[in-house]
C-alpha positions in Angstrom: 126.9 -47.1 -63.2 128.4 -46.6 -66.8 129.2 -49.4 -68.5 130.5 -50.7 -72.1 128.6 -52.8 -74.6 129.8 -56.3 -75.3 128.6 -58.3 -77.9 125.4 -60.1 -78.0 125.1 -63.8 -76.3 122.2 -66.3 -75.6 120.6 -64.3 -73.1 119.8 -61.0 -71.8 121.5 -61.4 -68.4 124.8 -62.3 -70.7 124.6 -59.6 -73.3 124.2 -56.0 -74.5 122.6 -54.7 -77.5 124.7 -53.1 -79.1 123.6 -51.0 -82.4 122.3 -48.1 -82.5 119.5 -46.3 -80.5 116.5 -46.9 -82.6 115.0 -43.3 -82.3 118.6 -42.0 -83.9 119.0 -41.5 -87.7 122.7 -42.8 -88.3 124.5 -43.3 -91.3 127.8 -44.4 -92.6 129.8 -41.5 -94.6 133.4 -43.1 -94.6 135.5 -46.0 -93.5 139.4 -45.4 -92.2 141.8 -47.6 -94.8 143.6 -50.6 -92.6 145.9 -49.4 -90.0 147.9 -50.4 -87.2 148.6 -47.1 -86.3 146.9 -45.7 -83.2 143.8 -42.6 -83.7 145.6 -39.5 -81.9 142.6 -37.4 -83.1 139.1 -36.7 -84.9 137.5 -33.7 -86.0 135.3 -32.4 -88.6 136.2 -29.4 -91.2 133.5 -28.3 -93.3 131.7 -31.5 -93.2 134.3 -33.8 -94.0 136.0 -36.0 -91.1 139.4 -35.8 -90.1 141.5 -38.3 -88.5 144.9 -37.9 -87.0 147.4 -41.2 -86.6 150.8 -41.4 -85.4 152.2 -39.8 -88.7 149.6 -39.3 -90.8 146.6 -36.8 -91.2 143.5 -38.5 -93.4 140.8 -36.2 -95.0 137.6 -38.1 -96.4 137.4 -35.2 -98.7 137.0 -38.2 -101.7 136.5 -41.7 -102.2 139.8 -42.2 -101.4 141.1 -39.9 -98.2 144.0 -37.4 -98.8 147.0 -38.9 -96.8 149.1 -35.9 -95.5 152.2 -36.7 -93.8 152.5 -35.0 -90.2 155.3 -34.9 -87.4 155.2 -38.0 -85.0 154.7 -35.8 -81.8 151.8 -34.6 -82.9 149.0 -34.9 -80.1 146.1 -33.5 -80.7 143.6 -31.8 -83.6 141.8 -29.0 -83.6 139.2 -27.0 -86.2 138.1 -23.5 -85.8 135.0 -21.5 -87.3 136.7 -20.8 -90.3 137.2 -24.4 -90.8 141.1 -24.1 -89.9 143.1 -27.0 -88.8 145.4 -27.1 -86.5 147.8 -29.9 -85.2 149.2 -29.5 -81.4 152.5 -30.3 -80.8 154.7 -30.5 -77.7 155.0 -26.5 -76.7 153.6 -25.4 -80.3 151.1 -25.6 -83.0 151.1 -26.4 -86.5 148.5 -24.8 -88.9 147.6 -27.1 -92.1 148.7 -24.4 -95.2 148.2 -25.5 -98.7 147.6 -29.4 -97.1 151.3 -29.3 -95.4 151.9 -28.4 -91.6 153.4 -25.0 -90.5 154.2 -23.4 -87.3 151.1 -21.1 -86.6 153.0 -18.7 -84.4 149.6 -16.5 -83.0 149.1 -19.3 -80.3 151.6 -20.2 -77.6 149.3 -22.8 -75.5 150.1 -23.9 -72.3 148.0 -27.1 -72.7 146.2 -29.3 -74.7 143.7 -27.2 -77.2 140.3 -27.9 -78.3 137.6 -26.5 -81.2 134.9 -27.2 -83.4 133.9 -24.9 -85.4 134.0 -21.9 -82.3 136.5 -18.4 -83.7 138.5 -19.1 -80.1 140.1 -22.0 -79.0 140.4 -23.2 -75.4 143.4 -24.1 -73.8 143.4 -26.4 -70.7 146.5 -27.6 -68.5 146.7 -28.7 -64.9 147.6 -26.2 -62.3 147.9 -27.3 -58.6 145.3 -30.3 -59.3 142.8 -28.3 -61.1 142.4 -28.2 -65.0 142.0 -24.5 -66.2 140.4 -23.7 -69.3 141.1 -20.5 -71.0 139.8 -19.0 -74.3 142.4 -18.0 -76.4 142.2 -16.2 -79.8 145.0 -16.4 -82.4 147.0 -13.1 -81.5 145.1 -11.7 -79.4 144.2 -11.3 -75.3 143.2 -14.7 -73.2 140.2 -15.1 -70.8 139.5 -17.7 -68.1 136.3 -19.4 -68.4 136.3 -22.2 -65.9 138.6 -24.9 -63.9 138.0 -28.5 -62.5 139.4 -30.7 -60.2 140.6 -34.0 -61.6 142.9 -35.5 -64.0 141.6 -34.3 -67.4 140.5 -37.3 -69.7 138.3 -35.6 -72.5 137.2 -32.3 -73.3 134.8 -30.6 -76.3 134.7 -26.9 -77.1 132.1 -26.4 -79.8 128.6 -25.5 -80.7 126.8 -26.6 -77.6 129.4 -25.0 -75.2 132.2 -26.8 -73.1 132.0 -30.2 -72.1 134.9 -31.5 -69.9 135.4 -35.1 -68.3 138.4 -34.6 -65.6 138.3 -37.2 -62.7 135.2 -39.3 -62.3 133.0 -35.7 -63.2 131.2 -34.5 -66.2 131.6 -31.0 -66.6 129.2 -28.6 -68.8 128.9 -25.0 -69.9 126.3 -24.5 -72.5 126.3 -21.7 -74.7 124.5 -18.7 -73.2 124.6 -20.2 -69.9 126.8 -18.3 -67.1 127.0 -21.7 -64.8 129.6 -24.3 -65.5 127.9 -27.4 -63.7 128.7 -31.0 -62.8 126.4 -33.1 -65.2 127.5 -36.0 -63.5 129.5 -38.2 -61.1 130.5 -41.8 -62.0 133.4 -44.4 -61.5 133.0 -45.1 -65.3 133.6 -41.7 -66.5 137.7 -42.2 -65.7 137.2 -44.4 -69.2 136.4 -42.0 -70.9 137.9 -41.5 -74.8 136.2 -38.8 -76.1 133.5 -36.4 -75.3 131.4 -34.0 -77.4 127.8 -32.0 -76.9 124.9 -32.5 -78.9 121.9 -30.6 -80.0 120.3 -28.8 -76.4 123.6 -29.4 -74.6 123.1 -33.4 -74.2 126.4 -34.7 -73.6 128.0 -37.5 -75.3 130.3 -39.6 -74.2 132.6 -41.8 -75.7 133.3 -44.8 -73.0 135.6 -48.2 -73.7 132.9 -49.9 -75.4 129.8 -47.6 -75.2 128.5 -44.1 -76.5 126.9 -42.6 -74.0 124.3 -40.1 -74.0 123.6 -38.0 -70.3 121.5 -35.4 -69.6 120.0 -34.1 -66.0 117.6 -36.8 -65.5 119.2 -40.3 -67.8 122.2 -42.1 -68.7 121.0 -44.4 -71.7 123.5 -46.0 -74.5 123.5 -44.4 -77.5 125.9 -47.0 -79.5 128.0 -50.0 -78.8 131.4 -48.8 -80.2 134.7 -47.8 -79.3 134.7 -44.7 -80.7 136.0 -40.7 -80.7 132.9 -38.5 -81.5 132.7 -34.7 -82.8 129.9 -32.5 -82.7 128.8 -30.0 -86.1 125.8 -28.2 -86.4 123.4 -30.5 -84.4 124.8 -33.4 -85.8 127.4 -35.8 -83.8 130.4 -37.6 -85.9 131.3 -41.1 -84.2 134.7 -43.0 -85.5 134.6 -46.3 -84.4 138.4 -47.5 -84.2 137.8 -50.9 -84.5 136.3 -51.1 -87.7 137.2 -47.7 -89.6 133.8 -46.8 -89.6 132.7 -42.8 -89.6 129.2 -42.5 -88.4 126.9 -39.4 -88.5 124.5 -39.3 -85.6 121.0 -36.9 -86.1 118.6 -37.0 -83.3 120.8 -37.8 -80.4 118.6 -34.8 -78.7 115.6 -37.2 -78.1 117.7 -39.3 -75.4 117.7 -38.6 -72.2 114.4 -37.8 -71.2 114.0 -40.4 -68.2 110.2 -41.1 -68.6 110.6 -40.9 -72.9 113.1 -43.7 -72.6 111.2 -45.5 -70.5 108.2 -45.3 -72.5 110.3 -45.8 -75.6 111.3 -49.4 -74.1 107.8 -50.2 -73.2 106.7 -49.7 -76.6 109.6 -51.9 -78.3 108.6 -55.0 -76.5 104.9 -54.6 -76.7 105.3 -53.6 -80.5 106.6 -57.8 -80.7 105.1 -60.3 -82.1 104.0 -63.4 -80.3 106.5 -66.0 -79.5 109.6 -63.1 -79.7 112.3 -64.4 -77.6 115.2 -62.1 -75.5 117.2 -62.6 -78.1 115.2 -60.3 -80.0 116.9 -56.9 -81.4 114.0 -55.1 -80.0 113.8 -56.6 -76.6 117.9 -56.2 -75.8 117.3 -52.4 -76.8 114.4 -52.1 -74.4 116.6 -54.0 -72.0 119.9 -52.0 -72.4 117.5 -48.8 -71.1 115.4 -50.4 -68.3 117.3 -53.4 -67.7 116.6 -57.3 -68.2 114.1 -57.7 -65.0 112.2 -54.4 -66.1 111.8 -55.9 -69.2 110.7 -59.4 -69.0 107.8 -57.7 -66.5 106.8 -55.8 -69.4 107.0 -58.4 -71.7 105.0 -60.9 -69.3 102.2 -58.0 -69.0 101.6 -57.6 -72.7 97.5 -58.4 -73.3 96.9 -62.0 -74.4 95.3 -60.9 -77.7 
């Protein structure tokens, strides 16, 4: 089962860790001013993030993010391979020209649109309880690519391929690949925020309190964050809504591996030193990917000398 991250307590039984996986490289590239405005949307554009509120667009293209004014009904961002952006809007889109929104009249979407960094968009919208996704190229001819059942909750069209979370189902296509395949099946997916693919095709996903990374054999927290994540050349993008922060994620392909995590828990509790406790930073990560039992065994095994 999927769950979210809570902060840390007394005990393992009553806590999560919550930083990063320790195998990751993450850093910090830009923090969101104070806002009480809600995140409608996050991308990335040429390497700099992009964050879309209620009637703002921010670009961390400086120490101090460009603050563009946007219509209030916009819904959704979007960034092609030319490094485009475009804001959806209720039955249209807006294209940012000389940093102010126009109506980009090449696209006439029937749903919600998604891209990073691909020359096509997709379009996806519900038909008869299934979600359709179509590929749709600024003034020119549409193509169906796949459709799944469920309400749709989060969806990423970029490097890796398509991910798409609709229902309690993780749906990808990976580039190259003529299957689009259930990834996986799990109550906590219908929290999902945001959902993006990584290096390989390794999904992330963006939970109520967790990033999650899941491939075909593990399901092992990447992050405890409530966050919206974007993918760029093999790199993943996490903005954390709580505190501002933008993260950028390398190495996110080395999760996922069932026996490598396992082996990569077993090594952070023998790696500590004699009289470590569960509070320690390295036994809650073990913990978090084998679970508290799993890990006190291991820790109870570990040679006397």
């Amino acid at each position: 089962m999927l769950v979210a991250a809570s902060v840390a307590h007394t005990d393992c039984l009553s806590s999560q860790y919550i930083g990063f996986d320790s195998r990751v490289f993450a850093q910090l590239i830009a923090r969101m001013p104070p806002t009480g405005e809600a995140v409608k949307g996050f991308a990335i554009a040429a390497g700099i993030p992009v964050v879309l509120l209620k009637s703002r667009l921010l670009i961390f293209d400086s120490a101090i993010p460009r603050d563009i004014p946007v219509p209030e009904d916009a819904t959704g961002l979007s960034v092609d391979a030319d490094e485009i952006i475009r804001l959806q809007r209720p039955g249209e889109v807006d294209i940012l020209t000389e940093w102010t929104p126009r109506k980009d009249t090449s696209l006439e979407p029937k749903g919600a649109l998604f891209d990073s960094g691909r020359p096509v968009l997709v379009d996806a919208w519900n038909e008869e309880g299934v979600e359709k996704f179509v590929l749709r190229r600024p003034g020119a001819d549409s193509f169906g690519v796949a459709g799944a059942r469920g309400r749709l909750r989060a969806a990423f069209w970029g490097d890796g391929g398509l991910a798409v979370i609709a229902g309690r189902s993780l749906y990808v296509w990976r580039e190259n690949s003529d299957k689009f395949v259930r990834l996986a099946i799990d109550k906590g997916l219908e929290k999902a925020r945001s959902v993006c693919l990584a290096d390989g095709g390794v999904a992330v996903v963006a939970l109520g309190r967790a990033v999650v990374v899941i491939t075909e054999e593990d399901e092992i927290v990447l992050v405890g964050m409530e966050a919206r994540c974007d993918s760029r050349g093999g790199i993943v993008y996490l903005l954390d809504e709580l505190t501002g922060e933008i993260w950028q994620v390398g190495g996110i392909e080395k999760l996922g591996r069932f026996h490598e995590d396992e082996r990569h828990a077993r090594n952070l509790i023998l790696q500590l030193p004699r009289g470590a406790t569960e509070n320690a930073p390295a036994f809650l990560e073990a913990a978090r990917i084998v679970g508290c039992e799993k890990a006190r065994r291991i820790l109870e095994e570990r040679p006397s000398k």
